[in-house]
C-alpha positions as CSV (number, residue, x, y, z in Angstrom):
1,X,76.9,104.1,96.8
2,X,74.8,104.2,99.5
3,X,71.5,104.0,99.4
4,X,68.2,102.3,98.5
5,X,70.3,100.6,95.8
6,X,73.0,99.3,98.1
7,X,69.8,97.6,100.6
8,X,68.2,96.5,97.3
9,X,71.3,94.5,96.7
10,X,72.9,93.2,99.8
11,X,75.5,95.7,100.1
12,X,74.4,97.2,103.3
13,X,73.7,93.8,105.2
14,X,77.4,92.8,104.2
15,X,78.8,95.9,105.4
16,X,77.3,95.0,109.0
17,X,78.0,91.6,108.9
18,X,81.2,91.2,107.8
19,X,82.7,95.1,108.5
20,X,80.7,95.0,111.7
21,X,81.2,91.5,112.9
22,X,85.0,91.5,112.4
23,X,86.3,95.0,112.0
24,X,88.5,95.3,115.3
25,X,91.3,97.0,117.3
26,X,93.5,99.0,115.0
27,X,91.8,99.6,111.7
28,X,92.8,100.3,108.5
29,X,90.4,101.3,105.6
30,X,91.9,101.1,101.8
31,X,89.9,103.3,99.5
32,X,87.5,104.7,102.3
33,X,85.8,107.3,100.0
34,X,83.2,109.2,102.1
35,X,82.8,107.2,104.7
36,X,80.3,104.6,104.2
37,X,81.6,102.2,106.4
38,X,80.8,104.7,109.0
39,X,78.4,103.0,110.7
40,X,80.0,99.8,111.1
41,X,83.7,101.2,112.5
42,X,82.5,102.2,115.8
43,X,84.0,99.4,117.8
44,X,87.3,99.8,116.8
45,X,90.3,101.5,118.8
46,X,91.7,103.2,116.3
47,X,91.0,104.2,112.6
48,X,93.0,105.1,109.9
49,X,91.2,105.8,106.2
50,X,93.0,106.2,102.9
51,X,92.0,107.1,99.9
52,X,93.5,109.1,96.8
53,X,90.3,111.8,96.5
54,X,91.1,114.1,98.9
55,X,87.8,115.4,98.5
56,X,86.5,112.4,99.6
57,X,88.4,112.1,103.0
58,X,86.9,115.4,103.5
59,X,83.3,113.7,103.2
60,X,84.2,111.1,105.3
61,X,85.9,113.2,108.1
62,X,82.3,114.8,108.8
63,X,81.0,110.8,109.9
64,X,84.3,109.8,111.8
65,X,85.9,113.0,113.0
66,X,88.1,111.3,115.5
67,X,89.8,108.8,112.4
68,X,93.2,109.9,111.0
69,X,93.1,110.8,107.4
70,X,95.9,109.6,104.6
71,X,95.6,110.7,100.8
72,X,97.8,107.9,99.5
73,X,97.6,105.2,97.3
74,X,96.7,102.0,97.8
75,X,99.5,100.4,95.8
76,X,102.2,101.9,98.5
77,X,100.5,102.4,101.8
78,X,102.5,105.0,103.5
79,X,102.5,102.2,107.4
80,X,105.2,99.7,108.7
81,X,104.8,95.9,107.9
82,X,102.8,94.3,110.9
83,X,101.1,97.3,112.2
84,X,97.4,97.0,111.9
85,X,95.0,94.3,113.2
86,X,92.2,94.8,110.5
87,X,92.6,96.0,107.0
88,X,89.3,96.2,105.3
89,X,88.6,97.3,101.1
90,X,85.2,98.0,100.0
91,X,85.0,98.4,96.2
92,X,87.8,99.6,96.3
93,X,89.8,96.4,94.3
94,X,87.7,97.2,91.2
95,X,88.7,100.5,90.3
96,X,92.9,100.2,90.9
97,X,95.1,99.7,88.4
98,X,96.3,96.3,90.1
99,X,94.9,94.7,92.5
100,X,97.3,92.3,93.1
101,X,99.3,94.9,94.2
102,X,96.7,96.7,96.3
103,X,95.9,93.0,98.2
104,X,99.4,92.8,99.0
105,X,100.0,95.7,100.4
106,X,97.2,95.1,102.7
107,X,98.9,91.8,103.6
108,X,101.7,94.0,104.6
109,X,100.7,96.2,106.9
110,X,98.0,93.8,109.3
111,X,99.6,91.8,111.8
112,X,100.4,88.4,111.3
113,X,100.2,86.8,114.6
114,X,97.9,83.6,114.9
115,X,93.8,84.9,115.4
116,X,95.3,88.2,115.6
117,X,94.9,89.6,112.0
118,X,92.0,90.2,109.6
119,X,91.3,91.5,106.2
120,X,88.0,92.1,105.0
121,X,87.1,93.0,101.1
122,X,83.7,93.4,99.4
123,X,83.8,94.3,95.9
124,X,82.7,93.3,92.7
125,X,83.2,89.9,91.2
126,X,82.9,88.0,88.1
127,X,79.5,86.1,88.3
128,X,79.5,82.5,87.9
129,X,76.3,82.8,85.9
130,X,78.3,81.9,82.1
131,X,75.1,83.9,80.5
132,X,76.4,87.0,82.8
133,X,79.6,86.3,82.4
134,X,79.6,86.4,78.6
135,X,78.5,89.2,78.6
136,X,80.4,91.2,81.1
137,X,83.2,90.0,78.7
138,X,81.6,91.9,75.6
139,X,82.1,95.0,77.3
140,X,78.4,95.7,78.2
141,X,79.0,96.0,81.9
142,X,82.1,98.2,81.2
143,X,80.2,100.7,79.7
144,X,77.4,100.8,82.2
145,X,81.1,101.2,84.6
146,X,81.9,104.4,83.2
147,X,78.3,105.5,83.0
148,X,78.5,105.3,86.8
149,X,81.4,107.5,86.2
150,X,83.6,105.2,88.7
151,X,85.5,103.6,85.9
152,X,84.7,100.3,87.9
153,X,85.1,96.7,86.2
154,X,82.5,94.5,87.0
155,X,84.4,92.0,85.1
156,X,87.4,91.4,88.1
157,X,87.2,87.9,89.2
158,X,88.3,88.1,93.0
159,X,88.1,84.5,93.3
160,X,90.4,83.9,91.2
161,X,92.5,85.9,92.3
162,X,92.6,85.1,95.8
163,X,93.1,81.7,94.5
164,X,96.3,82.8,92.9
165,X,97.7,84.6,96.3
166,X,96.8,81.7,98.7
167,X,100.6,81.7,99.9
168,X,99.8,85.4,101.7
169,X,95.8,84.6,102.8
170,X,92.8,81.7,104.0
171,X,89.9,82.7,102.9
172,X,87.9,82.2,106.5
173,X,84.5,83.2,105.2
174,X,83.1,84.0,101.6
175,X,80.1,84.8,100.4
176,X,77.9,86.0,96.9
177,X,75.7,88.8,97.3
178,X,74.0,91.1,95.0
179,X,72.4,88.8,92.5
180,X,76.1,87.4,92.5
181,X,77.7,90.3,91.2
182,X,79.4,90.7,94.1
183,X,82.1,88.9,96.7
184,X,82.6,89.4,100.2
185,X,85.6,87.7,102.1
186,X,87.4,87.8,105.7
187,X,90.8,86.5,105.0
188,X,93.6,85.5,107.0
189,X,96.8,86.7,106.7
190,X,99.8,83.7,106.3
């Protein structure tokens, strides 16, 4: 996370351009970790991280110290239906049990209101590349997951996904990064 590694790949110019660029007013971060977002949440009037390490908030409280901190989980965020006006995921999707349920809690709790609400997610996805594909699907790239000790699966195929829940989002803007191996989106809440 973080890193030489996440410049190498893309992650870091995504961050700014799609965390940065669209991250605004009341904020809510699913799976915020340590903070890495950090430098891309400084426009925002409020900020509200969640994650289930504990341990982790306690990272990220040392870059945004004036944020409000939640150990919850992301399946049943502890906020009202309607309440914030960006909810943002950043590989986050690939290590919950269900995502499905994760994405639509997140549709839950942002504000529906025309141009008002905004969800933004960048997290691994299933490559399109049928060589890379084939063999994420043999199980090499979920053993190079728990090598990286996050449990993470490489394999998730966000598109599809989203596909499947177009009666709660628009996908707005979409794009492959890191040699396709991973998805960003801004999403619009229905």
């Amino acid at each position: 996370d973080g890193g030489v590694a996440a410049k190498v790949l893309g992650i870091e110019d995504m961050r700014k351009r799609y965390v940065g660029e669209n991250a605004r007013g009341a904020v809510l971060e699913v799976g915020a970790g340590t903070g890495l977002n950090a430098p891309w949440l400084r426009m925002v009037s409020s900020l509200t991280l969640v994650d289930l390490s504990e341990g982790m908030l306690a990272q990220a409280k040392i870059k945004l110290p004036d944020a409000k901190y939640y150990v919850a989980d992301a399946a049943n965020l502890p906020f009202p239906d309607n309440y914030f006006d960006t909810v943002l995921e950043t590989f986050c999707l690939c290590v919950v049990d269900n995502p499905y349920t994760v994405l639509r809690e997140m549709h839950r709790v942002v504000k529906k209101q025309p141009n008002s609400g905004k969800i933004i997610i960048l997290d691994n996805s299933r490559p399109k590349n049928p060589l890379v594909s084939t063999i994420l699907d043999l199980g090499a790239a979920t053993q190079f997951g728990s090598l990286a000790n996050k449990q993470c699966r490489p394999d998730l195929d966000l598109t599809q996904i989203l596909a499947s829940m177009n009666n709660l989002f628009s996908i707005q803007q979409s794009d492959n990064f890191g040699a396709g191996f991973f998805r960003a989106y801004l999403l619009s809440p229905k």
